[in-house]
C-alpha positions in Angstrom: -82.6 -144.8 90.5 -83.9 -141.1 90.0 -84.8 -139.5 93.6 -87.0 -137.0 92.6 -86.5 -134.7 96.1 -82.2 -135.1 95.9 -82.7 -134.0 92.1 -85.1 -131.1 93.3 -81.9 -129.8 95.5 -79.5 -130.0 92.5 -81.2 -127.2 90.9 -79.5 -124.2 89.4 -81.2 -121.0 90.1 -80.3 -120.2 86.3 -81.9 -119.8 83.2 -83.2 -122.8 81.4 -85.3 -125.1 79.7 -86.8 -128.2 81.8 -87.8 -131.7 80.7 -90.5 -133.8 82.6 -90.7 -138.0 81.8 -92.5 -140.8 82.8 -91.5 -143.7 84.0 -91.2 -145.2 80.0 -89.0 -142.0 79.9 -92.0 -140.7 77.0 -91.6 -136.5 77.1 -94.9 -135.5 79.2 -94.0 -131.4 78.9 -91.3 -129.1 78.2 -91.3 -125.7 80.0 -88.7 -122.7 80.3 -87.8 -121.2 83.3 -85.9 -117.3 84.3 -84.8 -119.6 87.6 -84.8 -123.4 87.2 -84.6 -124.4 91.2 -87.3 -122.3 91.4 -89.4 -123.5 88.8 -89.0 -127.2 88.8 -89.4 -127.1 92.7 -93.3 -125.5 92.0 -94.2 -128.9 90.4 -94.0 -130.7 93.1 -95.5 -128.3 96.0 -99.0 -128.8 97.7 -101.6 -128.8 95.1 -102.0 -124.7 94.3 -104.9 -124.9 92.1 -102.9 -125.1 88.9 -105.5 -127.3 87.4 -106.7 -131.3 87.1 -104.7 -131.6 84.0 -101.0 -130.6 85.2 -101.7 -132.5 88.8 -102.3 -135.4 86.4 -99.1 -134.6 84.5 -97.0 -134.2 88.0 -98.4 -137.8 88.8 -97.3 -139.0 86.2 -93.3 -137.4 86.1 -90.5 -140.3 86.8 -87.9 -138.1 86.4 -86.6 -134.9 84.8 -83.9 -133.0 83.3 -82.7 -129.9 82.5 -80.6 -127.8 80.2 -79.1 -124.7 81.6 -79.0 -121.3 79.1 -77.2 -118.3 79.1 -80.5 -116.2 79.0 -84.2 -116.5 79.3 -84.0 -115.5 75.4 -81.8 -119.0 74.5 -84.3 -120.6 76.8 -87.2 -119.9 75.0 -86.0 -120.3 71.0 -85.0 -123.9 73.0 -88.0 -124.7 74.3 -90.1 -124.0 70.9 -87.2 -126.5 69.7 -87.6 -129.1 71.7 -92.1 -129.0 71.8 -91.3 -129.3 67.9 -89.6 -131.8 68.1 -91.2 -133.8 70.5 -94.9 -132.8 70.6 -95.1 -133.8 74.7 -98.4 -134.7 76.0 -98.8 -131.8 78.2 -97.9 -129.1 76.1 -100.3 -126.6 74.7 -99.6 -127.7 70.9 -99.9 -126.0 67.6 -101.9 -128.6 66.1 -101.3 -127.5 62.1 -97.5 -127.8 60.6 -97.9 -125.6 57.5 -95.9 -123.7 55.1 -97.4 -121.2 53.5 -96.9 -119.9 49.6 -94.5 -117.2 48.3 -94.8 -115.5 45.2 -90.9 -114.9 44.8 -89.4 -112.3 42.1 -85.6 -113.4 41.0 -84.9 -109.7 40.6 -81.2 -110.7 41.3 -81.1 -112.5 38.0 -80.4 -110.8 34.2 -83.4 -112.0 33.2 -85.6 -112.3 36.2 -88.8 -114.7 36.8 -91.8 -115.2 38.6 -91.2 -118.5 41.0 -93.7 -120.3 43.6 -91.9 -120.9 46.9 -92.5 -122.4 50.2 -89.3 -120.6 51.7 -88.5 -117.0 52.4 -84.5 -117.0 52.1 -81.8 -114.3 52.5 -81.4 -113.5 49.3 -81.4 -110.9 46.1 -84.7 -112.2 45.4 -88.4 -110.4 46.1 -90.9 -112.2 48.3 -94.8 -111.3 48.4 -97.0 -112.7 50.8 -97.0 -115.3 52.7 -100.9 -116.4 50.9 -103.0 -118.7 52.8 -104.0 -120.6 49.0 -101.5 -122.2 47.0 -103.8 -122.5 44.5 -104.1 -118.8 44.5 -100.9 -118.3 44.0 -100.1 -120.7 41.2 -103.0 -118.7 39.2 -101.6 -115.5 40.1 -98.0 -116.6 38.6 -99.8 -118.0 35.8 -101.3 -115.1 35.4 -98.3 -112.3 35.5 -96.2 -114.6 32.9 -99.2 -115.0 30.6 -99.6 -110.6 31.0 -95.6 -109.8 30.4 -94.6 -112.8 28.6 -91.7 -113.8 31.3 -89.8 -117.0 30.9 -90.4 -119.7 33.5 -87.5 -121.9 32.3 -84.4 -122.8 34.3 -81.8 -121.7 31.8 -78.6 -119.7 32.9 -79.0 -116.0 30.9 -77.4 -114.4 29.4 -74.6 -117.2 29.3 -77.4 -119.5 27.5 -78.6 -116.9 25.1 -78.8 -118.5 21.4 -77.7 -122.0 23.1 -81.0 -123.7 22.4 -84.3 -123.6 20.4 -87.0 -120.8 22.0 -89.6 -123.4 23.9 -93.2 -123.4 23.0 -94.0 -120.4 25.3 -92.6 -118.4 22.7 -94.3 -120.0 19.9 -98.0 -119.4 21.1 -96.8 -115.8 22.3 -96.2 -116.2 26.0 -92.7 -115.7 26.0 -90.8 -112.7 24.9 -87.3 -115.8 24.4 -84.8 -113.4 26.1 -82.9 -117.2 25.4 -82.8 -116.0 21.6 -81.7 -112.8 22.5 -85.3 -111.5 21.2 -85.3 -109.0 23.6 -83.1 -107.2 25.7 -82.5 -106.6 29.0 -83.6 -103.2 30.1 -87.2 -104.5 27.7 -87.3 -107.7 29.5 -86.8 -105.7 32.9 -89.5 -103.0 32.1 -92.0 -105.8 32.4 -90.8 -107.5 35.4 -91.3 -104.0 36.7 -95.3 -103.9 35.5 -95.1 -107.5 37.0 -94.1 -106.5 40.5 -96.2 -103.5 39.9 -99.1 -105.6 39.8 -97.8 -107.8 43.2 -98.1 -104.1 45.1 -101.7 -103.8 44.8 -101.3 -101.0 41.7 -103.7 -102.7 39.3 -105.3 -99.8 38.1 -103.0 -98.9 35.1 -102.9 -102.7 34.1 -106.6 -102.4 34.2 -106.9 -99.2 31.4 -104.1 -101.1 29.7 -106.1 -104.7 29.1 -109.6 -102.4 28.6 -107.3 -100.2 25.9 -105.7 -103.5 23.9 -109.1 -105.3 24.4 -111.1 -102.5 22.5 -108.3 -102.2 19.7 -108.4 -105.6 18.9 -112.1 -105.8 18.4 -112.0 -102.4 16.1 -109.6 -104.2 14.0 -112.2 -107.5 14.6 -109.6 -109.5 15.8 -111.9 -111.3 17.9 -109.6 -113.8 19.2 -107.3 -111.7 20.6 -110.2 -109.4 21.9 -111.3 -112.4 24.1 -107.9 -113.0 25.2 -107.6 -109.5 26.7 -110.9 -109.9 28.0 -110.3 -112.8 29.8 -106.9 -111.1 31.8 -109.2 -108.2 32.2 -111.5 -109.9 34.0 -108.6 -112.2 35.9 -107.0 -109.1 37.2 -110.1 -107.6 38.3 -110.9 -110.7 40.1 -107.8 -110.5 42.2 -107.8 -106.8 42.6 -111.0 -107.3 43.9 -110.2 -109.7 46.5 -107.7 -107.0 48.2 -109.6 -105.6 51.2 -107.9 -102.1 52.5 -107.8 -102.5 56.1 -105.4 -99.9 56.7 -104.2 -96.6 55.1 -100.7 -96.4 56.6 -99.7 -99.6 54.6 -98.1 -101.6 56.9 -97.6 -105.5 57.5 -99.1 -107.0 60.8 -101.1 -110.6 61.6 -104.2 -109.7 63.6 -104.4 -112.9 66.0 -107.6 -113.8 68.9 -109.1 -116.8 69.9 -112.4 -119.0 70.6 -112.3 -121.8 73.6 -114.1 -124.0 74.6 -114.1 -126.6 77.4 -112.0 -129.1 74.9 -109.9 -127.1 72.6 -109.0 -123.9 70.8 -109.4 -122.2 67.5 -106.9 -119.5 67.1 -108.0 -117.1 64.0 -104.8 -115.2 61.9 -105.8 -111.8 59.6 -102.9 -111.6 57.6 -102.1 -108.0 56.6 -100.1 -107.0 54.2 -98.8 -103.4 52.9 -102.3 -102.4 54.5 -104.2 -105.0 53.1 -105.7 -107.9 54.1 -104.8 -110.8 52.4 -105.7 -113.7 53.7 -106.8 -115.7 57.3 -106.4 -119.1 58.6 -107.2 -120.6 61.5 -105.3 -123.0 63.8 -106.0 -125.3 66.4 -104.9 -125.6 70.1 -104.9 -129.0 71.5 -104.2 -129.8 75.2 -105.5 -126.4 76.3 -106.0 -125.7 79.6 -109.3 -125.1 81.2 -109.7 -120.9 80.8 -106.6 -119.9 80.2 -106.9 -117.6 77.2 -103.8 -115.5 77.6 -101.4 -118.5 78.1 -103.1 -120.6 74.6 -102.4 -117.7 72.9 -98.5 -116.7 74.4 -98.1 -120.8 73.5 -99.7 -120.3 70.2 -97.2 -117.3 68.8 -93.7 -118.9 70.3 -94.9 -122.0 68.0 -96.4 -120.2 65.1 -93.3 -117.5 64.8 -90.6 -119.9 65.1 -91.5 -121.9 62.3 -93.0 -119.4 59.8 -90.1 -117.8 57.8 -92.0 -114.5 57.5 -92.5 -112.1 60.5 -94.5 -108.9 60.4 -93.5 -105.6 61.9 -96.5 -105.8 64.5 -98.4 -108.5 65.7 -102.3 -107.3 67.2 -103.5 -109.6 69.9 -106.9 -110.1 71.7 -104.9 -110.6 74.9 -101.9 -109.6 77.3 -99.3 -112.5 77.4 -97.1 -113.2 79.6 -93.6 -112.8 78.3 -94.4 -110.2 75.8 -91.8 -108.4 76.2 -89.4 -111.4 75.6 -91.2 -112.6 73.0 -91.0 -108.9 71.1 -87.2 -109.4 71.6 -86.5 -112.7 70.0 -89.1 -111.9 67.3 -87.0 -108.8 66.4 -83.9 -110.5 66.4 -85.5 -113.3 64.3 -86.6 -110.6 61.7 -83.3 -108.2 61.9 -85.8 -105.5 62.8 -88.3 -103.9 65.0 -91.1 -106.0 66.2 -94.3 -104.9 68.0 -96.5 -106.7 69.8 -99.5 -105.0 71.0 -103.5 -105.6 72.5 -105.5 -102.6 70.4 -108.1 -101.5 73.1 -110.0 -98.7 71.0 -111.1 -98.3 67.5 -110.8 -100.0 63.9 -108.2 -101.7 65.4 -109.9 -103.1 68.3 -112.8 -104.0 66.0 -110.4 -105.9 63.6 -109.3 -108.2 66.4 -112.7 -108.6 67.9 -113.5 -109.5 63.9 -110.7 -112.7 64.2 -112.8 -113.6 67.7 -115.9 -113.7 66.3 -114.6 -116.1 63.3 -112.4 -118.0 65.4 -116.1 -119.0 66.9 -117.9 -119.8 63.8 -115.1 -121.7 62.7 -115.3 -124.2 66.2 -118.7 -123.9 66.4 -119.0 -125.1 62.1 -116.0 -127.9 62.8 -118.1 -129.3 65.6 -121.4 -129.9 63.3 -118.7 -131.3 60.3 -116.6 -133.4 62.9 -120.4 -134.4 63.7 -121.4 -136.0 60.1 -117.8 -137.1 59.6 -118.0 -139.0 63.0 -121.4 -140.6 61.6 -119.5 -141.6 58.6 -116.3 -143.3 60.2 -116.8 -144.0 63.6 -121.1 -144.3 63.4 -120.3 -146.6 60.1 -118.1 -148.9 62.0 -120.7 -149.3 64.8 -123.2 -150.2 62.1 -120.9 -152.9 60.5 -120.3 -154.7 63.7 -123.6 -154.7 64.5 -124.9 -156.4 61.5 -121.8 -159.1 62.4 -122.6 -158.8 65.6 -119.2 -158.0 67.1 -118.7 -156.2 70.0 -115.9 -153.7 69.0 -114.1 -152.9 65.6 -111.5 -150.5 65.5 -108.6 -151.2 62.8 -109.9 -153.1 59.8 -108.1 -154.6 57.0 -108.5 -155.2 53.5 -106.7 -156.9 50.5 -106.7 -157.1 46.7 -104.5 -158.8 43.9 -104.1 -157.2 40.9 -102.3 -158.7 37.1 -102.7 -158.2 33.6 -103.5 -161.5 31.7 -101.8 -163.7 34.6 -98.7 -162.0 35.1 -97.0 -159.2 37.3 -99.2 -160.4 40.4 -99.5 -158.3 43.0 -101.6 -157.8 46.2 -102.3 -154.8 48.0 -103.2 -154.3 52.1 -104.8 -151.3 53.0 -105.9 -150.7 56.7 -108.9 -148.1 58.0 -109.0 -147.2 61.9 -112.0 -145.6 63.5 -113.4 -145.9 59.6 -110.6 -143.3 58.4 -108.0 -145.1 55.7 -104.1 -144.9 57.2 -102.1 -145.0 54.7 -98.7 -145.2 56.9 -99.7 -148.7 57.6 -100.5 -149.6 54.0 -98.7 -152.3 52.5 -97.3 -153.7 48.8 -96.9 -157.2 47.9 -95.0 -158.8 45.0 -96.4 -162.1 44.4 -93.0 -164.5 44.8 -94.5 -168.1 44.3 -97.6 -167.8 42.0 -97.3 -167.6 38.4 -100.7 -167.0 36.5 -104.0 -166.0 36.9 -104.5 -167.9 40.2 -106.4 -165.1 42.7 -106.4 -167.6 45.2 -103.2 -168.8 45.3 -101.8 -165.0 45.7 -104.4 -164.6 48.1 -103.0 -167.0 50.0 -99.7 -166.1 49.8 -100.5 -162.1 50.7 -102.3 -163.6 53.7 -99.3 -165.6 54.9 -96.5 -163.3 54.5 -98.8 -160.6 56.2 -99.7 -162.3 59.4 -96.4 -164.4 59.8 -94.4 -161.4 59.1 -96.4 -159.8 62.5 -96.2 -162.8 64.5 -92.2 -162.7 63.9 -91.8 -158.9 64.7 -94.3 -159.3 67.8 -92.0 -161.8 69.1 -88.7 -159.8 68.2 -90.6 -156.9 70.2 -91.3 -158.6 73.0 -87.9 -160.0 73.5 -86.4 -156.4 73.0 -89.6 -155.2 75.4 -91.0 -152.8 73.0 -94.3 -152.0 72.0 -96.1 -152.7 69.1 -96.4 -149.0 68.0 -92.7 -150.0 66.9 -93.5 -152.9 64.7 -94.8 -152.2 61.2 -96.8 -155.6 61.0 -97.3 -156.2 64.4 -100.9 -154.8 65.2 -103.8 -157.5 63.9 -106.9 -156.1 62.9 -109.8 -156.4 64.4 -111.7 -157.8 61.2 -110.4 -158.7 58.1 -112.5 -158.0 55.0 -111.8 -160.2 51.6 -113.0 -158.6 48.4 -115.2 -161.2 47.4 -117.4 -163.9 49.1 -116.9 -167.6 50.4 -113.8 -168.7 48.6 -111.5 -165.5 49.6 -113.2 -165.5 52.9 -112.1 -170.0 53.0 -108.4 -168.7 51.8 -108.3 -166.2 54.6 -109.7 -168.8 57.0 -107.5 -171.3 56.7 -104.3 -169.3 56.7 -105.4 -167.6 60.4 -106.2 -171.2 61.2 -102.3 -172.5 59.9 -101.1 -170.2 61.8 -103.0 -170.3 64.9 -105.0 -166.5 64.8 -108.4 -165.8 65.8 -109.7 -162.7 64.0 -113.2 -161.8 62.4 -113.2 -162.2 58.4 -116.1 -161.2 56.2 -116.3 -160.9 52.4 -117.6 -158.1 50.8 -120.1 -160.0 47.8 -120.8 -158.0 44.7 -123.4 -158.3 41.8 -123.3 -159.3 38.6 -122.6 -155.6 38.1 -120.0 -155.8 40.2 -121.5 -153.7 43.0 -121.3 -154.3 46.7 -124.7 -155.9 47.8 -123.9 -157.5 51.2 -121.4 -159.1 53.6 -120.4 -162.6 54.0 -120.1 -163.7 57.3 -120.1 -167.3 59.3 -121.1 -169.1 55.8 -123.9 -166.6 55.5 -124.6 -163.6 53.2 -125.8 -161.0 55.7 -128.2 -158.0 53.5 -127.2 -154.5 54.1 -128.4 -151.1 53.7 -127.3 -149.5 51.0 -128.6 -146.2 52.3 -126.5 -146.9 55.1 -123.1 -144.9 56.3 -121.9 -148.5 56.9 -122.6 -149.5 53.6 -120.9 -146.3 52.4 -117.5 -147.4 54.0 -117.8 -150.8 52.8 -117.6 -149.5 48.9 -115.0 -147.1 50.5 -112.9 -150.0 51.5 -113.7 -151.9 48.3 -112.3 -149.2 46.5 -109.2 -148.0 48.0 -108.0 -151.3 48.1 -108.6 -151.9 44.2 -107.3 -148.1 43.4 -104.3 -149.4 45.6 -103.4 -152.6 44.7 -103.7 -150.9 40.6 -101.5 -148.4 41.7 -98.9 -150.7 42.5 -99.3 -152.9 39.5 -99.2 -149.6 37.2 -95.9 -148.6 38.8 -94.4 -151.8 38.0 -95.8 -151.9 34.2 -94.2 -148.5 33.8 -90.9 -150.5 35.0 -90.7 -153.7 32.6 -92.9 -154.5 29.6 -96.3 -156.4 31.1 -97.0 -159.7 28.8 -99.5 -161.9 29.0 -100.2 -165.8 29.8 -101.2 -166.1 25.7 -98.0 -165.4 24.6 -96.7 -168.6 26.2 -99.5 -170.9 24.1 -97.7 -172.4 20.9 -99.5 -171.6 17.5 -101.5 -168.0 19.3 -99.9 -165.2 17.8 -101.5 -161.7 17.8 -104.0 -161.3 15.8 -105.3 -164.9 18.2 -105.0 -163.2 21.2 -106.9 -160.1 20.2 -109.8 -162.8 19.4 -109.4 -164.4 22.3 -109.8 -161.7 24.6 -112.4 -160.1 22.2 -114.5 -163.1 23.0 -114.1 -164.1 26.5 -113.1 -160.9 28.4 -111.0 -162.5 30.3 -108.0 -165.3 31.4 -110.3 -167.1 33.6 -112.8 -167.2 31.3 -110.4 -168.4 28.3 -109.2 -171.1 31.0 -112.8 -172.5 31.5 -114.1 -172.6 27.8 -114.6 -176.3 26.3 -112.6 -176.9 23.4 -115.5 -176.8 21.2 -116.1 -173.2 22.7 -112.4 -172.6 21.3 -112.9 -173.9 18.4 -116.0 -172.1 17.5 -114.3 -169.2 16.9 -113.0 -168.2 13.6 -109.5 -167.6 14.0 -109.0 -171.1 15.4 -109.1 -174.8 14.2 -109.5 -177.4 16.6 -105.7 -178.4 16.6 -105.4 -174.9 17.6 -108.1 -175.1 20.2 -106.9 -178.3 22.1 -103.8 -176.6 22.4 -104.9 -173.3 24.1 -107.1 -176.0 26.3 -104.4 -178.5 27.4 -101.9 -175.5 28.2 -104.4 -173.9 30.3 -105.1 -177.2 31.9 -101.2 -178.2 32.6 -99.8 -175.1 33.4 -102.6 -173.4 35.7 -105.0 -176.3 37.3 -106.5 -174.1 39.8 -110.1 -173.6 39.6 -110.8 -169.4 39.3 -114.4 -169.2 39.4 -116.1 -170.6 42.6 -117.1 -167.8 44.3 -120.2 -166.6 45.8 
């Protein structure tokens, strides 16, 4: 048993890192500390105005441990560790996890090349950026090896030289095939140099260069090769363009300031690099608390800087923060030199940070009207659905779909939306075990089964280990399941719930002849919707993942073993039968419900030929295919 008030005595009064838990022993916040007895024993003091939402966290704690550190400095690079890890309730959290694109030179190799990187290692190599478009960056590669004709293969030079054939780079003249030992070295390095050139911001040369080429060309009407120039012209220009000067010393440094408001923060970054402003993104601060700008923001650089492997030599912020000169330490040790972090007060740079503010507030105050329409469209278009069913609450809805080719390869596919938003981490694949042919039903059935007995199993296995459910990966029902069709798939679904003793909500979603949505079956009725409607919207939303997924799947196992079809079992159809066949009726089911004389009426058949095709459809695959609504 954990006595919170003997604990409290145990303290150190050293540096550290602190752990709060509940009484499930979940993480509710991780905090540092210069004195740990100190620190911890402030939690649990008279109330001190610290704010509703960390007295709710105190009431909450069940325990808590510590880990004790040499130095305030260990504490913190621990602490951004473990809030990483962990993502606790009550911390102030980063709420985007994102890498960002390098455009790395291999300047260490012979025969050096342009690369796209997520990573910024110790190496010989030269990085530029970090670019907020990765996009943008591809072009830009694209770009530079298309203007100096630099290989982009992986081949070991010079060792490889000569070893292989030149690739078709070289053929349609993007390549200069150092491989063939077409050119040499200090060539091949003279344009790697116009190439990182180019990364510096000197375009201007490269510029008089493409203009110079591009007139030639057209003197000499070479036409085609005038356009090409043209076009790189006009590329280069475009991102020369796009580099804003910002600063005339040249120097690197993220401009950083925020917007709150009474539910969560938008934190604004102005990348600057070699005096020019790159880029900006924006990030958002969940579990903010109430007016606290200086503290969101100290929280938002310890997260932001100990996961981004680039660090500029200054860092420009809208606010003091707290532990700023402990923070300048580790972020200088983290970079292997000097780091600045400072809160401009006059001029441009004051108006640059006041700049980030001001879009850090458009950017909440825009999210607000889009998380607006996109609540209309998932949460709004859910209300609308179970009002036309007249249920009183959906939340998780799911959906199935079988897919084949000609009646074999069956598969079904389960696809699952929440709050009217598709999760794909609770998608699932099925591989139809006990149905052979084109029988929807029958694998219908089977998807069904294996689905909900598979949850009621791992609820119970749950339960007796007393876990959740969030542990199970079939153990949360929906709360209505949709059929892609009308009253037989909705019958199938019906009676396996009823086999196995569920009650949940099913509906089938009824198309046209056209095979577009026109309404819901519900309760042996076809209910008319909207199809203005956001609810309607979601339906053919539903509809369509769960096709696109369950085709997905089937693809994936055609590209594994050679897909045949139900024909090629019938005695006497060989191909040029089959390609009549299904020239004729479309379809297996339909093949499976023509008359013999229907059979027969076609060309490429007799009648002996006919019955056969009719009584192997009738032995093999009895199961009626086309009764639905």
């Amino acid at each position: 048993m954990f006595h919170i008030e003997e604990e409290l005595k145990k303290l150190p009064k050293e540096p550290g890192v602190y752990i709060m838990r509940d009484d499930k022993d979940v993480i509710l916040y991780v905090g540092k500390a210069v004195n740990l007895h100190n620190r911890v024993r402030s939690y649990f003091r008279e109330n001190i105005g610290r704010g509703p939402m960390i007295d709710k966290m105190v009431s909450l704690i069940a325990r808590f441990e510590y880990i004790v550190t040499d130095s305030e400095l260990e504490a913190l690079v621990l602490e951004n560790n473990l809030i990483k890890e962990n993502s606790p309730k009550y911390n102030t959290l980063l709420k985007d996890d994102k890498t960002y694109p390098y455009i790395k030179v291999t300047v260490g190799e012979e025969f050096p090349r342009i690369l796209f990187s997520r990573t910024m290692k110790k190496d010989k190599s030269k990085y530029f950026g970090p670019y907020t478009s990765a996009a943008a960056v591809k072009d830009t590669i694209e770009l530079l090896n298309k203007l100096y004709m630099l290989r982009t293969c992986n081949r070991s030079l010079p060792r490889d030289i000569g070893a292989e054939r030149p690739c078709l780079n070289y053929h349609i003249k993007q390549c200069l095939a150092p491989c063939q030992g077409y050119v040499d070295r200090e060539q091949y390095r003279e344009q790697v140099a116009q190439a990182l050139e180019f990364l510096n911001g000197n375009y201007n040369m490269i510029l008089k260069d493409l203009e110079a080429k591009m007139k030639a060309a057209a003197e000499q009407l070479d036409f085609e090769s005038a356009a090409g120039y043209r076009d790189l012209y006009n590329s280069v220009k475009q991102v020369s363009q796009k580099q804003k000067i910002t600063d005339s010393v040249g120097e690197d440094k993220d401009v950083i300031a925020l917007y709150q408001d009474e539910r969560e923060a938008v934190v604004q970054v102005f990348f600057v690099r070699d005096g020019k402003l790159i880029g900006r993104e924006h990030y958002y601060m969940t579990h903010v608390s109430s007016d606290n700008k200086p503290e969101i923001l100290e929280n938002f650089v310890k997260q932001f800087y100990a996961g981004t492997p680039f660090i500029p030599r200054e860092l420009m912020l809208q606010y003091e923060i707290g532990d700023r000169e402990l923070i300048e330490k580790w972020l200088t040790e983290r970079k292997g030199a000097r780091v600045h972090v400072r809160v401009p007060k006059i001029g441009s740079k004051e108006k640059l940070v006041e700049l980030a503010a001001q879009n850090a507030k458009h950017i909440l105050q825009q999210d607000r009207e889009r998380l607006k329409r996109e609540e209309g469209r998932t949460i709004g278009a859910v209300k609308e659905i179970a009002g036309i069913l007249g249920l009183d609450h959906i939340e998780r809805m799911e959906a199935f779909d079988i897919s084949n080719i000609n009646g074999f390869e069956n598969v079904g596919s389960m696809i699952v939306f929440e709050k009217g938003k598709p999760k794909p981490s609770d998608y699932r694949k099925f591989r139809i075990r006990t149905v052979s042919g084109p029988d929807d039903y029958a694998c219908m059935r089977e998807v069904l089964t294996r689905r909900f007995r598979h949850g009621l199993e791992e609820s119970k296995e749950l339960e007796e280990k007393k876990l959740g459910p969030e542990y199970g990966s079939f153990t949360r029902l929906p709360d209505l399941l949709m059929m892609d069709g009308g009253r037989g798939q909705v019958n199938i679904a019906m009676s396996v719930l009823k086999e196995l003793k569920i009650s949940i909500p099913v509906c089938g979603m009824v198309k046209d002849d056209n095979h577009r949505t026109r309404g819901l079956y519900y309760n042996n009725v076809e209910l008319p919707i909207d199809t203005r409607s956001e609810g309607f919207k979601l339906i053919t939303r539903v509809q369509d993942e769960a096709h696109r997924f369950a085709i997905e799947y089937h693809r994936s196992l055609r590209s594994k073993t050679q897909v045949k079809s139900v024909l090629d079992d019938i005695p006497g159809v060989g191909p040029a039968r089959r390609k009549a066949l299904m020239r004729h009726f479309k379809s297996i089911e339909e093949i499976r419900s023509a008359s013999v004389e229907e059979l027969s009426s076609l060309l490429e058949l007799n009648r002996r030929s006919a019955e056969e095709i009719y009584n192997f459809f009738r032995k093999n695959y009895p199961t009626a295919l086309d009764n639905q609504v």
